[in-house]
C-alpha positions as CSV (number, residue, x, y, z in Angstrom):
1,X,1.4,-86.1,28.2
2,X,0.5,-86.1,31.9
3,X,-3.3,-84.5,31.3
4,X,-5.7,-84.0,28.4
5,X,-4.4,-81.2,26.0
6,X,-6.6,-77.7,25.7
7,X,-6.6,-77.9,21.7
8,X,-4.8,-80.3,19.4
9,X,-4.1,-79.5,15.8
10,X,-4.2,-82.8,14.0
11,X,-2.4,-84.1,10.9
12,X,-1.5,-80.4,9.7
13,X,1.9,-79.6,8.0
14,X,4.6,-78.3,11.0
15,X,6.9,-75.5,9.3
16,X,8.5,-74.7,12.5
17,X,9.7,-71.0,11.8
18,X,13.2,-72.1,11.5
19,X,13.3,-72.3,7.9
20,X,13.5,-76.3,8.3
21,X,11.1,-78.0,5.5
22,X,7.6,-79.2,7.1
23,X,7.0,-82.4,7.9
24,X,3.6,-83.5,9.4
25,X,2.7,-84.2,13.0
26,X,0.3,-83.3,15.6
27,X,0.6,-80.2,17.5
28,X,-0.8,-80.1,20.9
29,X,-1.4,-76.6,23.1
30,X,-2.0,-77.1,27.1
31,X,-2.3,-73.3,29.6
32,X,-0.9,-71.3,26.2
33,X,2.1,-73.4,25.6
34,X,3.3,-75.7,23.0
35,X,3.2,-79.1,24.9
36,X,4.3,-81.4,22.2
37,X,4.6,-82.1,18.4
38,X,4.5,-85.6,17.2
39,X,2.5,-88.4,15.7
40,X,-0.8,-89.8,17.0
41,X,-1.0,-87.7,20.0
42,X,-4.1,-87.8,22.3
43,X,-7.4,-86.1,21.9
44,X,-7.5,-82.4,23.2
45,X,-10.4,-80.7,24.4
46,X,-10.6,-79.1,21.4
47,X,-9.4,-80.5,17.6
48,X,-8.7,-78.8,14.5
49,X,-8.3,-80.9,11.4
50,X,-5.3,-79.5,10.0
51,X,-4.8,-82.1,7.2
52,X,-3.6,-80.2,4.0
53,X,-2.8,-77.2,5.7
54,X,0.7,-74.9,6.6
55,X,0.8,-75.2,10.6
56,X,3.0,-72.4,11.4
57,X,4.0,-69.9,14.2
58,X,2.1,-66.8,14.8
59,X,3.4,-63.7,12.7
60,X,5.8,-61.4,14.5
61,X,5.1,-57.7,12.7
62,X,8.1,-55.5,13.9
63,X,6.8,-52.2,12.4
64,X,2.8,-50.6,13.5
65,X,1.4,-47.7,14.6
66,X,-1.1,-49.3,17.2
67,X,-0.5,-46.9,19.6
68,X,-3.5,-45.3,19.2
69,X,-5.8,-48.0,18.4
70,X,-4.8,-50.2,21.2
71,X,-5.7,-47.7,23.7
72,X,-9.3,-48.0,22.4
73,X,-10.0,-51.7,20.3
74,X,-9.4,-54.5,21.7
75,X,-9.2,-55.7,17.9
76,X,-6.1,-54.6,16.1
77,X,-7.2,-55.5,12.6
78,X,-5.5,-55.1,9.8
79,X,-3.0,-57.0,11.5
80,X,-4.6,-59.4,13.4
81,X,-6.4,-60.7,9.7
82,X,-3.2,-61.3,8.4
83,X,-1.8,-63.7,10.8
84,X,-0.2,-61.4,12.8
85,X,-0.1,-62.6,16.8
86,X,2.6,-60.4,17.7
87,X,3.2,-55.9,17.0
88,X,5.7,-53.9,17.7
89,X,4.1,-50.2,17.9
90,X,5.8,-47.4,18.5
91,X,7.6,-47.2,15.0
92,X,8.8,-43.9,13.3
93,X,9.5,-41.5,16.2
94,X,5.6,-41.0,17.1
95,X,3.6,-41.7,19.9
96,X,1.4,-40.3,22.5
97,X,3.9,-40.9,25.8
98,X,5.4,-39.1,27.9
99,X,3.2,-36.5,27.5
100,X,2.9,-32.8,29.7
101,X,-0.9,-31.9,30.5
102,X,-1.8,-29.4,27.9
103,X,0.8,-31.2,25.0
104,X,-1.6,-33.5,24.3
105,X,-2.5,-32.3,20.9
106,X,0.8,-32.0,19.7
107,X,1.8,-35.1,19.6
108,X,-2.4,-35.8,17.6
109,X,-1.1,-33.3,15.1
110,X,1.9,-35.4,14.7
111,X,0.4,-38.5,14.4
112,X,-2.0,-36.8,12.1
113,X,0.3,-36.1,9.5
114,X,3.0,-38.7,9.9
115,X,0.4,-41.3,9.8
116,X,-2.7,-40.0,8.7
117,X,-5.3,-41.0,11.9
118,X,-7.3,-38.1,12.0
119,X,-7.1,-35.4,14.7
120,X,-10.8,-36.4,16.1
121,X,-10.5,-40.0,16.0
122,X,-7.2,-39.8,18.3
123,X,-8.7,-36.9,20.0
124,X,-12.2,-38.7,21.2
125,X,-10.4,-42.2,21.3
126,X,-7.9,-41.4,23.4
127,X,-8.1,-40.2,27.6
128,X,-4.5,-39.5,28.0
129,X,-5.0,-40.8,31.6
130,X,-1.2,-41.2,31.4
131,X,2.0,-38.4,31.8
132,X,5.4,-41.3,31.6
133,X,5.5,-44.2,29.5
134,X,5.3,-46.3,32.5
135,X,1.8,-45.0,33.0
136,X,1.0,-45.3,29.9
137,X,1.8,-48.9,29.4
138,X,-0.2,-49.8,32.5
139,X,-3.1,-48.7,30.3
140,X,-2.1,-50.4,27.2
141,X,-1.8,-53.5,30.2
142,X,-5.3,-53.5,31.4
143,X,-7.3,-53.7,28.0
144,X,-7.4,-57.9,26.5
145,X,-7.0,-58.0,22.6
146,X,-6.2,-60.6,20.3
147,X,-2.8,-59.9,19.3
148,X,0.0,-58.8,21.9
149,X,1.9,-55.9,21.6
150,X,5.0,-54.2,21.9
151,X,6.0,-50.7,22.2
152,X,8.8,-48.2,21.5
153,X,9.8,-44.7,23.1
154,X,9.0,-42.5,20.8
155,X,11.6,-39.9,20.1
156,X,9.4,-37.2,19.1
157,X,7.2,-37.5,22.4
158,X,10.2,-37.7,24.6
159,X,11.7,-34.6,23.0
160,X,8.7,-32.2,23.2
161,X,8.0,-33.5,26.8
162,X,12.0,-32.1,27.4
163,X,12.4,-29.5,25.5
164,X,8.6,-27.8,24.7
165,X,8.7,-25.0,21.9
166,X,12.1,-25.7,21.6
167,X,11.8,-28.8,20.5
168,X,8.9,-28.1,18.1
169,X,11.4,-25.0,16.5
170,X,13.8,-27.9,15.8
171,X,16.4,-26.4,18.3
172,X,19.4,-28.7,19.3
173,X,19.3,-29.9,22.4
174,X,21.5,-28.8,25.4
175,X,23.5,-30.9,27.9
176,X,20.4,-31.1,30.2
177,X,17.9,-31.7,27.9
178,X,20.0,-34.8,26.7
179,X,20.5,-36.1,30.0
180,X,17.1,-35.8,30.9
181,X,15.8,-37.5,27.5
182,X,18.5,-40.2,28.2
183,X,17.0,-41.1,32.0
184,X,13.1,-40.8,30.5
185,X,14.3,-43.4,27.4
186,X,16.0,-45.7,30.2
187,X,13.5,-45.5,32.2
188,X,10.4,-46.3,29.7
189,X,12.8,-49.4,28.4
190,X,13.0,-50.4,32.2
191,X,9.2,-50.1,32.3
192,X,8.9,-52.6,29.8
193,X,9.0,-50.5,26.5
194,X,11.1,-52.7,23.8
195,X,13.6,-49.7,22.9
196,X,13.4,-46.5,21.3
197,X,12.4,-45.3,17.5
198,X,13.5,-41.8,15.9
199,X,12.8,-40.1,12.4
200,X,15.3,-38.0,10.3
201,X,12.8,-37.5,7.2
202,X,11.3,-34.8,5.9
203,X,8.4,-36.7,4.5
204,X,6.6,-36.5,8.4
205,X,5.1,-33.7,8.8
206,X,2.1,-32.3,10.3
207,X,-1.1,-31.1,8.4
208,X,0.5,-28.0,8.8
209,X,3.4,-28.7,7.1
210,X,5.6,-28.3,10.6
211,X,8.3,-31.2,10.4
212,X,8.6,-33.8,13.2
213,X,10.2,-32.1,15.9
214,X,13.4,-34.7,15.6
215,X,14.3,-34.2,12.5
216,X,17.3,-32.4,12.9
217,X,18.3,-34.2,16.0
218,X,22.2,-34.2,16.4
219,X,24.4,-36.6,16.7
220,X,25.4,-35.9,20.2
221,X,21.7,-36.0,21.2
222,X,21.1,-39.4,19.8
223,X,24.2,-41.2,21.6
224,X,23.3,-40.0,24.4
225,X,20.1,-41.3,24.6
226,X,21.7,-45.0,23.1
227,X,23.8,-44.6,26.6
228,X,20.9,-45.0,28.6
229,X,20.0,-47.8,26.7
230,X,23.5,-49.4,26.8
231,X,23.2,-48.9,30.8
232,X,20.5,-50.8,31.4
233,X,21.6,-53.8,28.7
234,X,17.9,-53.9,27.2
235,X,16.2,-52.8,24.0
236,X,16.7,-52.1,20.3
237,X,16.5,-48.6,18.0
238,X,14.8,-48.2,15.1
239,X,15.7,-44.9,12.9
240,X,13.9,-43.5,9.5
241,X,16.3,-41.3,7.5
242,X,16.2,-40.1,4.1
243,X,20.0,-41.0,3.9
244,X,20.4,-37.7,1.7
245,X,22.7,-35.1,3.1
246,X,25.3,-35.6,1.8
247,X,25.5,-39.0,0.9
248,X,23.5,-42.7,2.5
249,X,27.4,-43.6,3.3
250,X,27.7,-40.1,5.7
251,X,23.8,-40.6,7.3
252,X,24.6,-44.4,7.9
253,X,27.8,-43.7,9.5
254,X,26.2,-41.5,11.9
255,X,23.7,-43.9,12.8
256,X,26.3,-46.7,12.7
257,X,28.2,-44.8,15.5
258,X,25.0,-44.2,17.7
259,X,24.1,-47.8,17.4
260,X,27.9,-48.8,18.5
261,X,27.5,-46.3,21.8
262,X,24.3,-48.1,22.6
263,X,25.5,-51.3,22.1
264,X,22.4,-53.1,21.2
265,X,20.9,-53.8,17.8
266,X,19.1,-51.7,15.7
267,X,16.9,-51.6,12.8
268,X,16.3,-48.8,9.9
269,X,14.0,-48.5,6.7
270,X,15.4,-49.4,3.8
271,X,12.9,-48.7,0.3
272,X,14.0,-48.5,-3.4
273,X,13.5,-44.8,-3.8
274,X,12.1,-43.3,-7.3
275,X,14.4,-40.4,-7.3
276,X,17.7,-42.1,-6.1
277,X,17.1,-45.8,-7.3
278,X,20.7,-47.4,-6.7
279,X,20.8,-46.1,-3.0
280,X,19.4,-49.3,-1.5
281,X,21.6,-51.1,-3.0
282,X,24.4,-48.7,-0.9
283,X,22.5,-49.2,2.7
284,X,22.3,-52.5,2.0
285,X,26.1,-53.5,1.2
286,X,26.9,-51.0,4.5
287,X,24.7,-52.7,6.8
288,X,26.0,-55.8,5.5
289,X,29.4,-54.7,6.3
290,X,28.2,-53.2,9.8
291,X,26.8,-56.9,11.0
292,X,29.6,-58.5,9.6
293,X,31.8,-56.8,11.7
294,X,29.8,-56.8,14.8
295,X,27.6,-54.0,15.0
296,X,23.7,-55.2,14.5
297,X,22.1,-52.9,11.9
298,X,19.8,-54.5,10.0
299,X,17.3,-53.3,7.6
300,X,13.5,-53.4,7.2
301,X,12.3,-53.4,3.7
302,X,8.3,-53.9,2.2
303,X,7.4,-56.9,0.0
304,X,5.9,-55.1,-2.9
305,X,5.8,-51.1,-3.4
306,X,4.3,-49.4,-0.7
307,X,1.5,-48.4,-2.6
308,X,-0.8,-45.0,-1.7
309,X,-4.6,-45.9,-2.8
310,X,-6.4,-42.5,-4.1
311,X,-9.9,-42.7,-4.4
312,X,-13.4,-40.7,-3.8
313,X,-13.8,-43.0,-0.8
314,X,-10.3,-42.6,0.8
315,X,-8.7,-39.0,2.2
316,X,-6.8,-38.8,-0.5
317,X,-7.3,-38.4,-4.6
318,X,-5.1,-36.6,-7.7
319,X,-7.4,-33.9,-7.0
320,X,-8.1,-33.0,-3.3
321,X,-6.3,-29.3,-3.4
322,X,-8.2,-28.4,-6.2
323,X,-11.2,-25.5,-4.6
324,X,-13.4,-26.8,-6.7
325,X,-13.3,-30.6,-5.2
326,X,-12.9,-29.2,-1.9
327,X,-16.3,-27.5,-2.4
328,X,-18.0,-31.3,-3.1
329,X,-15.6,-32.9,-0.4
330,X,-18.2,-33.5,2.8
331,X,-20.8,-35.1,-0.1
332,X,-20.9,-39.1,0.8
333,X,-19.7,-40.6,-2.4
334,X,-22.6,-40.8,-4.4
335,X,-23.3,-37.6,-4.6
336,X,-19.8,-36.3,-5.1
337,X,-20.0,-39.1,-8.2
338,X,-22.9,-37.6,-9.6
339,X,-21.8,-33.9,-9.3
340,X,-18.0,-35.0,-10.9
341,X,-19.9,-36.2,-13.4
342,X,-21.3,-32.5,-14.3
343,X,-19.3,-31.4,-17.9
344,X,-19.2,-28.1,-16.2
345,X,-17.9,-29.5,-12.6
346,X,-15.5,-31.6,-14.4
347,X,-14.0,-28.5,-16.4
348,X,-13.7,-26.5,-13.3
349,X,-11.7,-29.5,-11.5
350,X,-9.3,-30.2,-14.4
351,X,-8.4,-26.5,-15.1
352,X,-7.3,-26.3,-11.5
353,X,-3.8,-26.6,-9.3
354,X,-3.6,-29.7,-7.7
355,X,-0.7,-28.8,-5.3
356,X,-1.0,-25.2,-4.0
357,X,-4.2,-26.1,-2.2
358,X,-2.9,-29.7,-0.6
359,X,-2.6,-30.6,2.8
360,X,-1.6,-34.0,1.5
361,X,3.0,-33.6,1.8
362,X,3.4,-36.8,-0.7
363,X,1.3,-35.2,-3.6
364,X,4.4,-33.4,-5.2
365,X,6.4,-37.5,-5.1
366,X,3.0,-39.0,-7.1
367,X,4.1,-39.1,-10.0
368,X,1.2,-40.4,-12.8
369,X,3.8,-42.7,-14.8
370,X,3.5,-44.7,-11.5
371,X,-0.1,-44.2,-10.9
372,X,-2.3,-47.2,-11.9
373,X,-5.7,-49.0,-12.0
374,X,-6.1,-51.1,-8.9
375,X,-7.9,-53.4,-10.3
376,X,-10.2,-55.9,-8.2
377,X,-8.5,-58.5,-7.5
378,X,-6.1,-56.1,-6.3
379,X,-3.1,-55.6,-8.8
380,X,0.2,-55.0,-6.8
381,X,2.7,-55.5,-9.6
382,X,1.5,-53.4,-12.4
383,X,2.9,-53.0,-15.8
384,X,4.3,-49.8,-17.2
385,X,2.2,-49.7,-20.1
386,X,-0.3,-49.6,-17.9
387,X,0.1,-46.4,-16.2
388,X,-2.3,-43.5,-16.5
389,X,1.0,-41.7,-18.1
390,X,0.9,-44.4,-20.5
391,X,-2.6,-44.9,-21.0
392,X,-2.8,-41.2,-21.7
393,X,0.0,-41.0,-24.4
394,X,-1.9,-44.1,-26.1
395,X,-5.1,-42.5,-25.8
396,X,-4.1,-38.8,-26.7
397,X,-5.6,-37.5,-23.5
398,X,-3.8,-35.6,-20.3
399,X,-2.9,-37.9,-17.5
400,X,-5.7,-35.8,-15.4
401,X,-8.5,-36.6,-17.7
402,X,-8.1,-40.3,-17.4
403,X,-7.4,-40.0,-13.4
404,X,-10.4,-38.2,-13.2
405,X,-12.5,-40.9,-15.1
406,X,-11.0,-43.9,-13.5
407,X,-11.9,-41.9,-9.8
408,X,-15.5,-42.2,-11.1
409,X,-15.3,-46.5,-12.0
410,X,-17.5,-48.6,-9.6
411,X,-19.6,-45.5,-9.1
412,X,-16.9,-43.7,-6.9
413,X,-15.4,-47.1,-5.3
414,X,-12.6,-47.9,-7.5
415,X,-8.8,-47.0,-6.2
416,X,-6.0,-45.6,-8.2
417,X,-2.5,-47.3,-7.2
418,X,0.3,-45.2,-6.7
419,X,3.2,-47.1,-6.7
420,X,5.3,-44.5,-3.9
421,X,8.8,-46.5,-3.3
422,X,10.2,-49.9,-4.2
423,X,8.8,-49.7,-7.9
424,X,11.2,-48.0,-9.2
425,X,11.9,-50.5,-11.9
426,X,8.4,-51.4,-12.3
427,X,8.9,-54.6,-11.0
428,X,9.9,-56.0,-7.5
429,X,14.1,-57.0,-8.0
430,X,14.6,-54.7,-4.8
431,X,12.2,-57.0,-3.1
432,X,13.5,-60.2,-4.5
433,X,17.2,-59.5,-3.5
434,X,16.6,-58.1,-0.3
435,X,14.9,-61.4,0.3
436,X,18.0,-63.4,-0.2
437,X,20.0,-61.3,2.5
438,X,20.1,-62.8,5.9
439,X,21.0,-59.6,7.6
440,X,17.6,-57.5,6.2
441,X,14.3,-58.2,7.5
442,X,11.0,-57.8,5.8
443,X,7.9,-55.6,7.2
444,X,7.0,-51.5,7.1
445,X,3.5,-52.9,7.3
446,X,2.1,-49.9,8.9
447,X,-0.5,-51.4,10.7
448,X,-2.7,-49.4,12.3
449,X,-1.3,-46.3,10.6
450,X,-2.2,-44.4,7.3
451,X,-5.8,-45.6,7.6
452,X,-7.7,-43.0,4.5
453,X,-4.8,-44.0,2.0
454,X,-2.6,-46.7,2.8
455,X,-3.6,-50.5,3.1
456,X,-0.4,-52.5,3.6
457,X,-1.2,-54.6,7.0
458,X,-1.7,-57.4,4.6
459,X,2.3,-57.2,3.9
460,X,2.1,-61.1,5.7
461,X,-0.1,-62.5,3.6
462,X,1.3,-60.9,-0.4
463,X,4.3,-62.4,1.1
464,X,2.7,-65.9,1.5
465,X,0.6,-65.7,-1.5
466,X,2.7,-63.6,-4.2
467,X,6.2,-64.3,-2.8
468,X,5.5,-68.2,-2.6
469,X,2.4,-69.2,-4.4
470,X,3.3,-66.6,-7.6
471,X,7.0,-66.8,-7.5
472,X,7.9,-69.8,-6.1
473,X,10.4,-69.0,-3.4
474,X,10.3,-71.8,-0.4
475,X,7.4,-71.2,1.7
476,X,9.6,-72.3,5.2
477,X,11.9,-70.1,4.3
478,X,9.0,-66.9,4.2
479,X,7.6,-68.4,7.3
480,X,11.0,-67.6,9.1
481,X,11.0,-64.3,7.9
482,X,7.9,-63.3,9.8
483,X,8.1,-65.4,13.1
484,X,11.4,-66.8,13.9
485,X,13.4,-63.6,12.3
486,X,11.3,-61.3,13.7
487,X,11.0,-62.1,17.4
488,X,14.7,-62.9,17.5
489,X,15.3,-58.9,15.9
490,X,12.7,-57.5,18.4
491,X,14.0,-59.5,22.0
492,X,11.0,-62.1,21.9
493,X,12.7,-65.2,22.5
494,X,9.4,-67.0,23.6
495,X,7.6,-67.1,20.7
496,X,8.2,-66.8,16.3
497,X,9.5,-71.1,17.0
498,X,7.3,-74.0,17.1
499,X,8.6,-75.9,19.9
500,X,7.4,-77.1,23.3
501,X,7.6,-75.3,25.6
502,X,7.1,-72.0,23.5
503,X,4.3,-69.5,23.7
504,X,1.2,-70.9,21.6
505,X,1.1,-68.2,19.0
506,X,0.0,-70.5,15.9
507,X,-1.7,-69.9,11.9
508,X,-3.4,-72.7,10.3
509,X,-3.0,-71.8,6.8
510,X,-5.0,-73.3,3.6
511,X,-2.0,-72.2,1.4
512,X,-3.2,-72.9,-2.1
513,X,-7.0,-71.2,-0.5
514,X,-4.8,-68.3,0.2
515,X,-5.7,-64.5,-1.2
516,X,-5.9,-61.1,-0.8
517,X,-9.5,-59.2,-0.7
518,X,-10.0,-56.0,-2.2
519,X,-9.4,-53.1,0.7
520,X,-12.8,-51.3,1.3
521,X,-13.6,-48.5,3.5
522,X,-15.3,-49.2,6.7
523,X,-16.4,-46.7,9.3
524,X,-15.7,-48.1,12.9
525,X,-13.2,-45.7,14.7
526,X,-13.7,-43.0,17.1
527,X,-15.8,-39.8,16.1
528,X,-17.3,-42.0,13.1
529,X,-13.9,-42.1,11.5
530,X,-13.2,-44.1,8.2
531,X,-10.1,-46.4,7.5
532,X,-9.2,-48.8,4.6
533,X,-9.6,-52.7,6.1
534,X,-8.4,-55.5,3.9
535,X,-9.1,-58.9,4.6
536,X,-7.3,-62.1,3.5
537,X,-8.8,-65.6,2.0
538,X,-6.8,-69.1,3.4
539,X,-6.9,-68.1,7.4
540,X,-8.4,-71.4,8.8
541,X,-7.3,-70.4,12.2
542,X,-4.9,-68.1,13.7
543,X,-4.3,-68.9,17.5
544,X,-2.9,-66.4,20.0
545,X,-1.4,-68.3,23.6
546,X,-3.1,-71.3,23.0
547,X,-7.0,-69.8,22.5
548,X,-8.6,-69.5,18.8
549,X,-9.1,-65.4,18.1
550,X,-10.1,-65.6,14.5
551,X,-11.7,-68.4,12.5
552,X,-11.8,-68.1,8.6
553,X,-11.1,-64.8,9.4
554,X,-13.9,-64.2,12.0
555,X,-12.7,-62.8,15.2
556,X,-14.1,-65.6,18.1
557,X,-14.3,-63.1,20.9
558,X,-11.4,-64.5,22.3
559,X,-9.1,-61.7,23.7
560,X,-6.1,-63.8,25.1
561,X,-3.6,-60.7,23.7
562,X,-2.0,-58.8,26.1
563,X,1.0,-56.1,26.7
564,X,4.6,-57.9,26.2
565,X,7.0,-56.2,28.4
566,X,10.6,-56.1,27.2
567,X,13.3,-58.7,29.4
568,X,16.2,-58.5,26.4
């Protein structure tokens, strides 16, 4: 090496991201960039002993909802605890650009309900000094953080800015309208936006109950828009479907035939449902089929269940709708434990509907045979004996009575798990085989998103620390799956690889050190909101273009993150 190094990471384990096996060497970083791995290289102006630790490339999370957030922190934790150097935003169909002066609470109430950031926190943290995507990415460009990010047209923005009311009533779009969302779309992706997202599910909703205003989008409406994309030869898609009507096999063939117009890749969600439990197995075997004979559709499927945490300190418990809990709502938690804990409060509560009074659009899908203790440390892959269903057929009680009482545990801080997809054999076999498919790719962290009831940022590390340490699956071979795997699926060919030459996005991991902390409720957004923040154990390090941003999980002030515009 022609100079002295910036920062040398000495005698650590290389997995390189390619799924290779580690072997151990120095790694050397000089102005962000790998500059060399190998033996006994020279001193840096900065060391980190890495001797008995995973050296591995940054993680590359293709599914958050930091569109928000990154408008206003320069911090994008969860993520950024969890190893993550790299987010794709944007997810989902939801965002805040291109926006009309005067729609700008439209697309809050969307993001309110789809992904449960409350109205005020978007509504103070956010200036909207932005109408295109192009102007709002050269916002998201001026602000350091210590990620980078990427981000997505959303459909549901692009629509409402076309089409107004119309689109809101979930009228089809016209010739015009299509044309017009097809130039906006090619645009934003020239701009630097990494491709376009859309929802078909009727889970996202509003508060109100008004379903995302693409819902019912047509076919003719969504090729039209993968057109623009195939004109200007840049950008992937990334859909959300229920895969109901009438079959996965008709839904997939419709988004098979949109991705083939566009001609670049795409990516969907793929979960093991609790009502229709063998149609993952369906998507999977079709998308299979669909790469094999040249048309890029892969999945993305979660680790472990994506799990919905009710408690007194979250937005969400078994018993929010009730009247009688919504009288003792505003109370901080120690109050609202002391008042539950009145026989005559505690009558009222039990006696009444949960549902009819619920702004909450997943209570009616929480089912209590899948609701469990959370337990500290936190429990991801309960048994079914030990179900509040189960627990209260043991115990000759109603499954409400023992919610109730395990709301009030650790004086009001305790969580209920609800196991909401991918459990629905009480174990993680969807998981497990997903894992051994090449063509699928693992995430639906949600970062950034679901902040009062949903805590699954830390998707990175379970898959590190239950995936590998638990289950013994080869650790190189998880490390692809969030660095290499990812970039490649997402058009970042700079970074996921530890080469030289490559973008210095790097974790130095103390794998047998590493563990998940129990989520807790911290109050640091906008308008004094709330969110769930979980932190990890076994972070020495995570580096971010070649400058230290969190130490043992300690943020260093270093803010070398910045917006990644889209070249592929």
């Amino acid at each position: 090496m022609s100079s002295t190094p910036d920062l040398v990471i000495r005698g650590g384990t290389i997995l390189d991201g390619t799924g290779k096996p580690g072997f151990e060497a120095d790694l050397a970083v000089k102005d962000g960039r790998i500059a060399a791995i190998g033996p006994d290289l020279p001193r840096g102006a900065e060391e980190i002993d890495a001797k008995g630790r995973l050296v591995t490339p940054g993680f590359v999370d293709i599914h958050t909802h930091y569109d928000g957030q990154a408008v206003w922190d320069s911090h994008l934790a969860p993520s950024a605890l969890h190893g993550v150097t790299t987010a794709v935003m944007g997810n989902c169909g939801v965002g805040f650009a291109p926006v009309h002066p005067g729609q700008e609470m439209k697309l809050i109430e969307l993001m309110e309900g789809v992904e449960d950031i409350p109205a005020p926190v978007l509504s103070q943290g956010l200036d909207f000094k932005w109408q295109s995507f192009a102007e709002y990415l050269a916002v998201l460009d001026a602000k350091p953080r210590d990620i980078d990010i990427c981000a997505l047209v959303p459909h549901a923005a692009v629509r409402v800015y076309v089409m107004g009311e119309r689109a809101l009533a979930l009228e089809s779009a016209n010739q015009g309208d299509i044309a017009e969302m097809r130039r906006i779309v090619a645009e934003a992706v020239e701009a630097g936006a990494f491709g376009f997202s859309t929802s078909r599910t009727i889970s996202h909703k509003t508060l109100k109950g008004d379903f995302t205003p693409t819902l019912r989008a047509q076919e003719e409406e969504l090729a039209g828009i993968a057109e623009g994309l195939r004109g200007i030869g840049k950008g992937f898609m990334e859909f959300v479907s229920d895969f109901n009507q009438p079959d996965p096999a008709t839904e997939f063939g419709l988004i098979r035939r949109v991705v083939e117009r566009s001609g670049r890749p795409a990516v969907f969600t793929l979960t093991a449902r609790h009502d229709r439990t063998e149609h993952w197995r369906e998507l999977l075997a079709l998308s299979n089929r669909a790469a094999a004979e040249g048309v890029p559709i892969r999945p993305v499927f979660p680790p472990r269940p994506i799990g919905i945490l009710m408690g007194l300190s979250g937005s969400q418990n078994p018993f929010s709708g009730t009247p009688s809990y919504k009288a003792i709502a505003h109370l901080p938690v120690p109050q609202r434990v002391a008042a539950m804990r009145d026989p005559a409060v505690r009558a009222r509560i039990l006696s009444e509907d949960r549902f009819a009074g619920s702004t909450f659009p997943l209570i009616a899908r929480l089912s209590f045979e899948r609701m469990f203790p959370f337990g500290d440390p936190p429990n991801y892959t309960p048994a079914k004996e030990s179900s509040i269903a189960a627990q209260a057929a043991r115990e000759g009680r109603t499954p409400e009575d023992v919610a109730y009482d395990m709301l009030l545990e650790q004086n009001g801080e305790a969580f209920i798990f609800c196991a909401l997809t991918n459990y629905a054999y009480y174990d993680l076999s969807p998981s497990e085989e997903l894992l051994r498919h090449k063509n699928t790719i693992v995430g639906l962290s949600d970062g950034g998103a679901h902040v009062g009831f949903i805590s699954d940022g830390s998707f990175p590390s379970f898959l590190l620390a239950y995936w590998g340490k638990q289950r013994g699956l080869p650790v190189e071979e998880l490390i692809r799956r969030q660095t290499s795997d990812t970039a490649s699926a997402a058009g970042l060919p700079d970074r996921g690889r530890l080469a030289p030459g490559l973008r210095a996005d790097i974790n130095v991991i103390d794998y047998d050190s590493l563990a998940l902390e129990m989520p807790r409720m911290v109050q640091d957004l906008p308008a004094g909101g709330r969110r769930l923040m979980q932190r990890a154990r076994g972070y020495d390090a995570t580096i971010v273009a070649g400058q230290v941003t969190y130490r043992h999980g300690e943020a260093t002030g270093a803010l070398p993150g910045k917006l990644v515009r889209c070249t592929h």
